[in-house]
MIMI-131301 format. One record per residue: residue number from 1; x, y, z of N, C-alpha, C in turn. Coordinates in Angstrom, 2 decimals. Layout:
> NUM	X	Y	Z	X	Y	Z	X	Y	Z
...
//
This chain:
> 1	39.46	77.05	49.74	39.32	76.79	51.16	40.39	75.78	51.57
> 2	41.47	75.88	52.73	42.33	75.08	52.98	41.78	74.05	53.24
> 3	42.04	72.48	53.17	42.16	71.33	54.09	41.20	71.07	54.61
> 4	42.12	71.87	55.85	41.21	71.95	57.27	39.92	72.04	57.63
> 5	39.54	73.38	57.15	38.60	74.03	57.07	37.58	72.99	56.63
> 6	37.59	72.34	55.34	37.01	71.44	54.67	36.53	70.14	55.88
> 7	37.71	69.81	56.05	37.27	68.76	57.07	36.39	68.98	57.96
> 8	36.68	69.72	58.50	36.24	70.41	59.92	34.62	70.08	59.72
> 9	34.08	70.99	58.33	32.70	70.77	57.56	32.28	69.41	57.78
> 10	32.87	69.08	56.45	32.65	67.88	56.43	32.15	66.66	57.86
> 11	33.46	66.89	58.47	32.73	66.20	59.86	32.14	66.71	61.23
> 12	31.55	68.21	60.90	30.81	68.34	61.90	29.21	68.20	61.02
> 13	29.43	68.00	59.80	28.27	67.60	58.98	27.55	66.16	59.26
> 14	28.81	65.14	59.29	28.78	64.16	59.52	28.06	63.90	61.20
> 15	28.85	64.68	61.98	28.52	64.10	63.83	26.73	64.44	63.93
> 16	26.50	65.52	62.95	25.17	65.88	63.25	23.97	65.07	62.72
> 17	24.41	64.59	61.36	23.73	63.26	60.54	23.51	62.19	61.48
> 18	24.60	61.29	62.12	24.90	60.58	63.19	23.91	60.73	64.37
> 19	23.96	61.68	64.75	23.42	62.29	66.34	21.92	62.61	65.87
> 20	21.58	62.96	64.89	19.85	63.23	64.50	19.17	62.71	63.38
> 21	19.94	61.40	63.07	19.67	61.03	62.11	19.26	60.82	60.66
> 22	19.71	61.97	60.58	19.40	62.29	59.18	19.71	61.63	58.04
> 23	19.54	61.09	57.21	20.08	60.80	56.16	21.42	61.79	55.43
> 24	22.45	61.42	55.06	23.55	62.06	55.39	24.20	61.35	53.56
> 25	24.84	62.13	52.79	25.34	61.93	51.75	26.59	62.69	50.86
> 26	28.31	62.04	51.21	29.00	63.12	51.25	29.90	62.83	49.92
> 27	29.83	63.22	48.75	30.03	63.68	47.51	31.07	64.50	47.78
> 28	32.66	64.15	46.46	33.75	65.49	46.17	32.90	66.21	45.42
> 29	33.27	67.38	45.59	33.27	68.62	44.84	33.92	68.46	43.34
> 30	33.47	69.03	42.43	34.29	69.11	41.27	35.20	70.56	41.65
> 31	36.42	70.61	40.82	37.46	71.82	40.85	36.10	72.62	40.49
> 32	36.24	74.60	40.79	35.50	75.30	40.37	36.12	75.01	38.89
> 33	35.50	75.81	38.03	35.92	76.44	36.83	35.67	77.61	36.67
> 34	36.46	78.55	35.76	36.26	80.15	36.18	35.99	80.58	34.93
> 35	35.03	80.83	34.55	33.77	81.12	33.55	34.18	82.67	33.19
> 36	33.54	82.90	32.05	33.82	84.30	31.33	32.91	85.87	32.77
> 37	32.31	84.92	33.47	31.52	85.94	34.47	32.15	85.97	35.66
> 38	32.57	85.11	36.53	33.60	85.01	37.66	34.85	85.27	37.40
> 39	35.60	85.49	35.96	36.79	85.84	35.71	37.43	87.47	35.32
> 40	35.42	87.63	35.01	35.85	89.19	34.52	35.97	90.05	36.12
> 41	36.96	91.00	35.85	37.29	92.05	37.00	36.12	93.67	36.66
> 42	35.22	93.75	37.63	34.29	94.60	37.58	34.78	95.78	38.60
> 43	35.23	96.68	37.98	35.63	98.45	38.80	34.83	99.41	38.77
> 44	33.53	99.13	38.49	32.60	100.36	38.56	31.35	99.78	38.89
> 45	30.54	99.95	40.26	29.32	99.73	41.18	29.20	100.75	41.43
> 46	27.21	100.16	40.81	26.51	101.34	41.60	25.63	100.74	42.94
> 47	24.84	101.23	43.12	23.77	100.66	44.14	22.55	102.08	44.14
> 48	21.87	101.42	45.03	20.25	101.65	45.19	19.75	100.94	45.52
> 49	18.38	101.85	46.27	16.87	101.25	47.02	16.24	102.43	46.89
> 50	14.80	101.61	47.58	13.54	102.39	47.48	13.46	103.21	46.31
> 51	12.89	102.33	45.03	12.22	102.80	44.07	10.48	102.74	44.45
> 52	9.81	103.76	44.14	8.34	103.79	44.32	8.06	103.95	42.85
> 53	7.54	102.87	42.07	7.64	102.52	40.93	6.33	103.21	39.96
> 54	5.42	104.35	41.14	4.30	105.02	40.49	4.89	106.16	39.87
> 55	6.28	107.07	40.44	6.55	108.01	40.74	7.61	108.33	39.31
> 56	8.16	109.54	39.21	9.03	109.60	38.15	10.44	108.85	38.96
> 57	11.53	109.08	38.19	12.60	107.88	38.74	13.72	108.65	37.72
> 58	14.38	109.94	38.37	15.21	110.86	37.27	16.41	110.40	37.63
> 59	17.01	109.96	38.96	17.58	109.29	39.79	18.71	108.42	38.72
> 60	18.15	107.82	37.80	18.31	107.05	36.60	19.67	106.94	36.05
> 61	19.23	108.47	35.47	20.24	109.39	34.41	21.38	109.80	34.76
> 62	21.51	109.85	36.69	22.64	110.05	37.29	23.30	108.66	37.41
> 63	22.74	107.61	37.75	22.96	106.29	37.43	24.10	106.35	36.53
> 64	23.25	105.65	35.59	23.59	105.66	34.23	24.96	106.40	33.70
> 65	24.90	107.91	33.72	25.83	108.58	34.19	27.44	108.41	34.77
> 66	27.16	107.22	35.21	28.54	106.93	36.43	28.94	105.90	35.37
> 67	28.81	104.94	34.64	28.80	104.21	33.72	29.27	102.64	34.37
> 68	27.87	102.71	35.36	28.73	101.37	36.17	28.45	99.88	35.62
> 69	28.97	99.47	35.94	29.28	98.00	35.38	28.38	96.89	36.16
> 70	28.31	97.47	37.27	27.05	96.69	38.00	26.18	97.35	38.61
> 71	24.93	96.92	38.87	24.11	97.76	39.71	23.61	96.66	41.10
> 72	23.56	97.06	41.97	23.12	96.38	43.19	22.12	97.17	44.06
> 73	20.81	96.00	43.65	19.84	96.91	44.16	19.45	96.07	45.75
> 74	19.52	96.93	46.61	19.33	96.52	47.96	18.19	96.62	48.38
> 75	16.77	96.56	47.93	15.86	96.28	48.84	15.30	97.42	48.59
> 76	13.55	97.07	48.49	12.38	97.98	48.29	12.84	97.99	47.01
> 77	12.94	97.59	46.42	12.93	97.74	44.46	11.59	98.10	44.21
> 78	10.52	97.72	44.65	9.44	98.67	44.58	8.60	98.89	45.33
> 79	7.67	99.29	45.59	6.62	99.44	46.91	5.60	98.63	46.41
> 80	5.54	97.21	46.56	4.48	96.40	46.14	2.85	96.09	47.17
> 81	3.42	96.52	48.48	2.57	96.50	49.97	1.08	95.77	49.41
> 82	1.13	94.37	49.15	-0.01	93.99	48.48	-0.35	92.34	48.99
> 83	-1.08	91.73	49.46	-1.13	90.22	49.18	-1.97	89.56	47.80
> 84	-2.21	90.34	47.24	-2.78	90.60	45.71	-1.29	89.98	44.74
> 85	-1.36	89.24	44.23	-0.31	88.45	43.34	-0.10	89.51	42.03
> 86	-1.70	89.32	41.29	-1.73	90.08	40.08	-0.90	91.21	40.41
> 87	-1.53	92.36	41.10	-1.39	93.65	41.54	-0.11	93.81	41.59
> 88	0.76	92.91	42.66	2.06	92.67	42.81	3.00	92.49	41.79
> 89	2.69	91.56	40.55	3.15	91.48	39.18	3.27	92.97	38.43
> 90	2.15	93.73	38.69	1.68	94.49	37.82	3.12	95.72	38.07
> 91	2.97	95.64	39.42	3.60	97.04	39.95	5.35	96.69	39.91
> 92	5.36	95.21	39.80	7.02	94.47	39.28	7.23	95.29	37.62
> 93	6.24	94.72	36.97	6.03	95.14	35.79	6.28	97.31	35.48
> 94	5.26	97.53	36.02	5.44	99.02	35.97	7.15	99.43	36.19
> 95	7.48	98.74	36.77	8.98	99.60	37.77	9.86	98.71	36.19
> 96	9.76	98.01	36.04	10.51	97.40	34.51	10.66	98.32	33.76
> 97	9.30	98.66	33.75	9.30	99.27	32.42	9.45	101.41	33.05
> 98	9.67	101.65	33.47	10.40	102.95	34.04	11.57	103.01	33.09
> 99	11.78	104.58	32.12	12.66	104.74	31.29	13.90	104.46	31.61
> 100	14.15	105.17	32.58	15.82	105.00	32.98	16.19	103.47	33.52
> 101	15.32	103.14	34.25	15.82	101.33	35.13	16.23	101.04	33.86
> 102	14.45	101.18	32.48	15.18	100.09	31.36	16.77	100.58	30.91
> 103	16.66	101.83	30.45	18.04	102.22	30.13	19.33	101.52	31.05
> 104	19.44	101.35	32.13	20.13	100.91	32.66	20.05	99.22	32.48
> 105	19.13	98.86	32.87	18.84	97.80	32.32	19.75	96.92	31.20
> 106	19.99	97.48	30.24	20.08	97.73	28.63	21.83	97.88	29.20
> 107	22.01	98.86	30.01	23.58	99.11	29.70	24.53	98.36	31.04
> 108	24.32	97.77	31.90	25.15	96.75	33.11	24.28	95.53	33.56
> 109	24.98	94.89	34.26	24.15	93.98	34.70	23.51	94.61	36.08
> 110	22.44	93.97	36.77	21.69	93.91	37.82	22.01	92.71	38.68
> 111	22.12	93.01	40.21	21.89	92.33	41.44	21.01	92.69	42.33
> 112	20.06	91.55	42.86	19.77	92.51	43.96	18.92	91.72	45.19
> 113	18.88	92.28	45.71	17.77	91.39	47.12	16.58	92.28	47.31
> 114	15.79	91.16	48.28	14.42	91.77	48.34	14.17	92.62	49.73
> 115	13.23	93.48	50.11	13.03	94.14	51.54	11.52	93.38	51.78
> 116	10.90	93.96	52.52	9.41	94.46	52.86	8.77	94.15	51.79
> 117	9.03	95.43	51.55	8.15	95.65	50.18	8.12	95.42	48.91
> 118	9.01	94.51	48.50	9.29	94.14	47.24	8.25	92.83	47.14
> 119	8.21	91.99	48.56	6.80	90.66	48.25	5.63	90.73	49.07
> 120	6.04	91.99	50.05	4.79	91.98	51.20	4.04	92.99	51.51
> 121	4.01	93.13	52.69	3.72	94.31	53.47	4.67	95.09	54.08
> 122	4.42	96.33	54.04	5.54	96.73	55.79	6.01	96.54	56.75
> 123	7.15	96.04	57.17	7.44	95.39	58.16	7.12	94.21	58.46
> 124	6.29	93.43	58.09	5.13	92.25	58.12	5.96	91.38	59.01
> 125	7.55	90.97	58.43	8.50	90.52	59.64	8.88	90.54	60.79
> 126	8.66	91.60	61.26	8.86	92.20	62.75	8.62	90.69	63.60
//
């Protein structure tokens, strides 16, 4: 990030501490360092949503198939529609253990975010 940019942060961080009092505490950054995971170059993504984690999941094998290097799962990873914790675990659990996810699992890494239904209800956000 240039300079500027930095500053700019920095002291519109600052005017707002000032103006609402916040307790305010402004620390350098260490240099990044570029780690064996931020350095490697990844050319093969997949993606997906809406797994219903009761159901078969053949979907997988075509996955898998593509031989991607990452997977990015966008939301509804499973249909949990529960305020039941256990239940909710259970059905996290079930979709784990689905042949192909594990297979995949096993062969790239995973990303992913949550929807609806991965901690709640339907829509419950609206």
């Amino acid at each position: 990030m240039p300079d500027y940019r930095l500053n700019i942060i920095i002291t519109t961080m600052f005017l707002c501490g000032v103006l609402t009092g916040w307790p305010l505490q402004i620390t350098q950054a260490a240099e990044p360092v570029a780690d064996s995971v931020s350095a490697e170059t990844i050319s093969r993504i997949a993606c997906g949503s809406c797994s219903k984690q009761s159901q078969p999941q053949p979907i997988w094998n075509s996955v898998i198939a593509s031989h991607p290097e990452l997977f990015i799962y966008m939301g509804d990873n499973i249909y949990g529609d529960t305020e039941d914790m256990n239940l909710l675990a259970s059905r996290w659990s079930e979709q784990k253990n689905q042949e192909g996810y594990r297979k995949l699992r096993e062969s790239c890494r995973i990303l992913g975010t949550w929807d609806d239904h991965d901690y709640g209800k339907n829509d419950a956000g609206r």
